[in-house]
KELUMRO-317397 format. One record per residue (C-alpha): x, z, y; residue number from 1; residue in three letters. Coordinates in pm, whole numbers, plus 50000, padded with zeros to 5 digits. Layout:
<pt><X>X</X><Z>Z</Z><Y>Y</Y><i>NUM</i><aa>Ala</aa></pt>
...
END
This chain:
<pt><X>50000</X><Z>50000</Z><Y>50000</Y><i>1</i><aa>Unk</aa></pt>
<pt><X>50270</X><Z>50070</Z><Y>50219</Y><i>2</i><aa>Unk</aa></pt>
<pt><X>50490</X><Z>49765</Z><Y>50156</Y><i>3</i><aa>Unk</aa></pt>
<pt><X>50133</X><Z>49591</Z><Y>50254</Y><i>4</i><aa>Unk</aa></pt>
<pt><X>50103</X><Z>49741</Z><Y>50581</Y><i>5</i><aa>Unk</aa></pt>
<pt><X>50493</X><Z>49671</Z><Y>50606</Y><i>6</i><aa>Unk</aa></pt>
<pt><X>50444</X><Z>49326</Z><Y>50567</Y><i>7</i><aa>Unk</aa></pt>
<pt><X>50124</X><Z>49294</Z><Y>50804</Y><i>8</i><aa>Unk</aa></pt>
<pt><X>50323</X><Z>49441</Z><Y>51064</Y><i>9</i><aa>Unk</aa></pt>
<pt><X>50599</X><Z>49201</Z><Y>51004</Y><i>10</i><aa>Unk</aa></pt>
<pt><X>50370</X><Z>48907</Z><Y>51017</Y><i>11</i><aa>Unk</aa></pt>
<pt><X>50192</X><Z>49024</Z><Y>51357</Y><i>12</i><aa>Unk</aa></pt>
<pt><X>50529</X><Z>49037</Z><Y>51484</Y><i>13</i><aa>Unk</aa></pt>
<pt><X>50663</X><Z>48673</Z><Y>51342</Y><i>14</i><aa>Unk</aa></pt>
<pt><X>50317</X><Z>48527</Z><Y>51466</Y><i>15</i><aa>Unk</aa></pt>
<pt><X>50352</X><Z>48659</Z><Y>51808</Y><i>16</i><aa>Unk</aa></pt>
<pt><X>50704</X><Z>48590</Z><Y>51816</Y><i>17</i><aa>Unk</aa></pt>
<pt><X>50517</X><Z>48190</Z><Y>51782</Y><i>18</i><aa>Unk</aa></pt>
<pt><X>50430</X><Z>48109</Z><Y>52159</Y><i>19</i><aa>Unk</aa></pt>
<pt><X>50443</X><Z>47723</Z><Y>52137</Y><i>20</i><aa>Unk</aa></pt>
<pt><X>50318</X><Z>47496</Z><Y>51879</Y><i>21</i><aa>Unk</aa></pt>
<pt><X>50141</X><Z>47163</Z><Y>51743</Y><i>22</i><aa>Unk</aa></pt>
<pt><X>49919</X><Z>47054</Z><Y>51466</Y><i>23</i><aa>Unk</aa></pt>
<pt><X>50038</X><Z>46688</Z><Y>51339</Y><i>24</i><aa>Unk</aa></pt>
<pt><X>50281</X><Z>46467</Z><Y>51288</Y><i>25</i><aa>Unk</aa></pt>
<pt><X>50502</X><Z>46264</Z><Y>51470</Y><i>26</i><aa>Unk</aa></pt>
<pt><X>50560</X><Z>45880</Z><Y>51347</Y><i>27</i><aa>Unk</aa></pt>
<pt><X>50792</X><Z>45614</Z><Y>51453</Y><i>28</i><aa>Unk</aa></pt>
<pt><X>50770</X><Z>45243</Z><Y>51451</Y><i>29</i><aa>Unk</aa></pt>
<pt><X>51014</X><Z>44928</Z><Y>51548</Y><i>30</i><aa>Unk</aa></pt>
<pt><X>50950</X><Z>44581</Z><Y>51543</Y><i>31</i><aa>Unk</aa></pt>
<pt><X>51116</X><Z>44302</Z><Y>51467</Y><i>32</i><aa>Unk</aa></pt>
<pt><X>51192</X><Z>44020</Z><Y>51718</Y><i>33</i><aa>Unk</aa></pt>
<pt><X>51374</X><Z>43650</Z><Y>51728</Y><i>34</i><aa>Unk</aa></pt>
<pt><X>51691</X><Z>43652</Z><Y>51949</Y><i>35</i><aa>Unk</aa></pt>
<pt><X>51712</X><Z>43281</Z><Y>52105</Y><i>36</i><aa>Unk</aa></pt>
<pt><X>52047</X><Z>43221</Z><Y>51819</Y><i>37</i><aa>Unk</aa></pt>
<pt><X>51781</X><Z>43245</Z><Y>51571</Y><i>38</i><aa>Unk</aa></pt>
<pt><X>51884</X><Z>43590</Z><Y>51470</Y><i>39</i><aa>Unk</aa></pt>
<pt><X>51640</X><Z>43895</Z><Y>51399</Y><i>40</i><aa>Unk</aa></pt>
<pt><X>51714</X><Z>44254</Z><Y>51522</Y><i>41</i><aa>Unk</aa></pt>
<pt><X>51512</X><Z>44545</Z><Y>51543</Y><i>42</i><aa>Unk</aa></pt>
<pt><X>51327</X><Z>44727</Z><Y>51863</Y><i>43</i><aa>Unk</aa></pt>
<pt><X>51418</X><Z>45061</Z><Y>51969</Y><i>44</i><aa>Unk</aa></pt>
<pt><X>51191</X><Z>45295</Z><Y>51773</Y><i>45</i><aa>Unk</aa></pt>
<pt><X>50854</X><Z>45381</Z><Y>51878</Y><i>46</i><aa>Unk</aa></pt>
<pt><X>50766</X><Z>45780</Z><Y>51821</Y><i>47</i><aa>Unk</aa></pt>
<pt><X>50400</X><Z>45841</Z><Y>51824</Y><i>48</i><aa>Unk</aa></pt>
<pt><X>50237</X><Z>46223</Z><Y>51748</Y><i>49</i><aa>Unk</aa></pt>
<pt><X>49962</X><Z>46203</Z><Y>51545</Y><i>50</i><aa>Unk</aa></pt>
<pt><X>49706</X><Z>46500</Z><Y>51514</Y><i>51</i><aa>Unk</aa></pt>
<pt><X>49302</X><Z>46562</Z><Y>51538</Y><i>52</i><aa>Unk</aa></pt>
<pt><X>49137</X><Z>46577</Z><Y>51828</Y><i>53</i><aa>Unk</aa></pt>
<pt><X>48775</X><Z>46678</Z><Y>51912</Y><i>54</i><aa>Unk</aa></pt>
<pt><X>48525</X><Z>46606</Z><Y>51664</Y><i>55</i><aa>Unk</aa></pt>
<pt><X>48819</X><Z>46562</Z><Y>51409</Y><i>56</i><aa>Unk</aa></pt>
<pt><X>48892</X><Z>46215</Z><Y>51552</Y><i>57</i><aa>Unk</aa></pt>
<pt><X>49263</X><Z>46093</Z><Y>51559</Y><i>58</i><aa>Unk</aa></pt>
<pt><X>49466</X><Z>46149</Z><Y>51881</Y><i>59</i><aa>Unk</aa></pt>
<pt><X>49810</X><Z>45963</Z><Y>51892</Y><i>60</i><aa>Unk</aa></pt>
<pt><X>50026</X><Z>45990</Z><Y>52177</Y><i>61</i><aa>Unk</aa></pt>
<pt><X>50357</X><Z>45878</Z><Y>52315</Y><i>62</i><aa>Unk</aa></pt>
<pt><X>50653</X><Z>46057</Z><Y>52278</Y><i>63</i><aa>Unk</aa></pt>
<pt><X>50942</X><Z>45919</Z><Y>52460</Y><i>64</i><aa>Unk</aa></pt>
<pt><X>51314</X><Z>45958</Z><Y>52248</Y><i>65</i><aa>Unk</aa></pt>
<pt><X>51444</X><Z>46267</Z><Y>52406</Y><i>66</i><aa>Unk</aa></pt>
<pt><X>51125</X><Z>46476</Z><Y>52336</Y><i>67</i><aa>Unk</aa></pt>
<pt><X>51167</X><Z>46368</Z><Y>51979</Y><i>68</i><aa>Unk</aa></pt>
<pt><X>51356</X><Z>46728</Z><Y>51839</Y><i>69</i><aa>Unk</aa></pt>
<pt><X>51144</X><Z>46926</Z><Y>52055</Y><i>70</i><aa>Unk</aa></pt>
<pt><X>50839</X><Z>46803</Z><Y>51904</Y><i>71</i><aa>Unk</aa></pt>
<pt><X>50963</X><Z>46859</Z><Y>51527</Y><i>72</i><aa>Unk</aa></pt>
<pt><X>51021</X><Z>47166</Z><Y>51605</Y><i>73</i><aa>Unk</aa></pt>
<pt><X>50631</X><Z>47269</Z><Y>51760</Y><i>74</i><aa>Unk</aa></pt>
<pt><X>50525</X><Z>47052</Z><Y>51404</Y><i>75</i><aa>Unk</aa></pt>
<pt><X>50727</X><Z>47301</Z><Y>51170</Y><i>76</i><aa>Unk</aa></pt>
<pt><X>50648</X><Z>47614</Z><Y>51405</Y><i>77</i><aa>Unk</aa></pt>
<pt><X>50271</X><Z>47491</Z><Y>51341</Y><i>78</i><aa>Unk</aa></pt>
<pt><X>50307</X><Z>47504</Z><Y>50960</Y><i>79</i><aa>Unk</aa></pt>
<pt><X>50519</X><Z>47783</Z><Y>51007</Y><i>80</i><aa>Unk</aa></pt>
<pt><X>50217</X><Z>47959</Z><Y>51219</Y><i>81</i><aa>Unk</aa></pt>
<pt><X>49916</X><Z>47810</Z><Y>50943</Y><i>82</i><aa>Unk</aa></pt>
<pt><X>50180</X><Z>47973</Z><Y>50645</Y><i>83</i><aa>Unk</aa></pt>
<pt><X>50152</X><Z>48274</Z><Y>50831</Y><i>84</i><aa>Unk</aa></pt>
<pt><X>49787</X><Z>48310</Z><Y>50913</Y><i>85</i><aa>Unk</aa></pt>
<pt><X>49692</X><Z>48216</Z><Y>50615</Y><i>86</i><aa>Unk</aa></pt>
<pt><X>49972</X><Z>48528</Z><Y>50397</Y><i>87</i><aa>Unk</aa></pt>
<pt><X>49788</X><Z>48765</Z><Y>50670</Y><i>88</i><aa>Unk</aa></pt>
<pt><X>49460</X><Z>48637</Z><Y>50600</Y><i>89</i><aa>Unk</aa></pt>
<pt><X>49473</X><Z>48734</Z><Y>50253</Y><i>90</i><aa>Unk</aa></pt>
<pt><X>49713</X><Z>49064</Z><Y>50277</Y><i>91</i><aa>Unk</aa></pt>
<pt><X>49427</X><Z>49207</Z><Y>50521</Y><i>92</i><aa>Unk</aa></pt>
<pt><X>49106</X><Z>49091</Z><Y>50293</Y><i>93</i><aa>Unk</aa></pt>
<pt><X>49294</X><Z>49276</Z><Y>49988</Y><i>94</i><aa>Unk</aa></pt>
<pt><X>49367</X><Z>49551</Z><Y>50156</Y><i>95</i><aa>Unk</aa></pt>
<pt><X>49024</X><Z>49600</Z><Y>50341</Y><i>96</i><aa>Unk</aa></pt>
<pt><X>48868</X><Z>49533</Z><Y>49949</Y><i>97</i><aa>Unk</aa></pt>
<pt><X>49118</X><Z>49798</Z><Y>49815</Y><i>98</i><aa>Unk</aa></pt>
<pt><X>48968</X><Z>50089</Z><Y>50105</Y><i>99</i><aa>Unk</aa></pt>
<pt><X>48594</X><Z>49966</Z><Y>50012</Y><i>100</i><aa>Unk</aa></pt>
<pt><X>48690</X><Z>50067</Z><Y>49653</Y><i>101</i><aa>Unk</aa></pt>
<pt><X>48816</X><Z>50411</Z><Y>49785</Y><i>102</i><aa>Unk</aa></pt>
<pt><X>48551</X><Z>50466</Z><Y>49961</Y><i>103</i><aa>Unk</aa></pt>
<pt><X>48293</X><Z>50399</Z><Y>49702</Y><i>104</i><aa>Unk</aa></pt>
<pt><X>48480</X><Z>50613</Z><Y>49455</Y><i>105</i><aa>Unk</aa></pt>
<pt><X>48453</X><Z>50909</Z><Y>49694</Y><i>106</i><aa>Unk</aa></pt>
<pt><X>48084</X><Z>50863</Z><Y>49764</Y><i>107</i><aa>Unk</aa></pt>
END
C-alpha cells in the first residue's frame, strides 16, 4: 500500500514536471523534380504534424526544419504524459477498490 502511494506521488510529480506537449505525429515529404540536364534530385523535405482536431477531424500543419527536434520532443512528452495518466489512472482505481473493501469489512 505504501509503495502505491509512493508511486502516485511520484507520478503527480513526473506529470507536473510535463508543462508542454502534443498529441500526433510529425511526417515529412520530398518530391522529386527534372533538373534542365535531364537529371532527377530530390526537394528539401517537407515536415508536416499530424494530429486530431475538433470533432476528431485531421489537422496537419507546417513545421518549418528548425522546429523539427522541438516538436519530437512535445510528441514523446505526449506519450510520455498518456503512459503516465493512464499507470495513475489505474494505481488510484485499485487503491480506492482496495479502501471500499476495508471499509465494507469493518461495517
Amino acid at each position: 500500500m505504501k509503495d502505491t502511494e509512493a508511486r502516485i506521488r511520484e507520478i503527480v510529480a513526473e506529470i507536473a514536471a510535463i508543462t508542454e506537449f502534443a498529441e500526433g505525429s510529425i511526417a515529412s515529404s520530398s518530391k522529386k523534380y527534372k533538373v534542365k540536364d535531364g537529371t532527377t534530385r530530390r526537394a528539401s523535405p517537407q515536415y508536416r504534424f499530424k494530429s486530431k482536431g475538433a470533432r476528431g477531424k485531421q489537422v496537419c500543419k507546417y513545421v518549418p526544419p528548425h522546429a523539427v527536434a522541438r516538436v519530437k520532443k512535445l510528441i514523446a512528452d505526449g506519450r510520455r504524459y498518456r503512459k503516465l495518466e493512464a499507470e495513475y489512472a489505474r494505481l488510484v482505481t485499485g487503491q480506492s477498490l482496495d479502501a471500499l473493501k476495508k471499509t465494507a469489512g469493518e461495517g
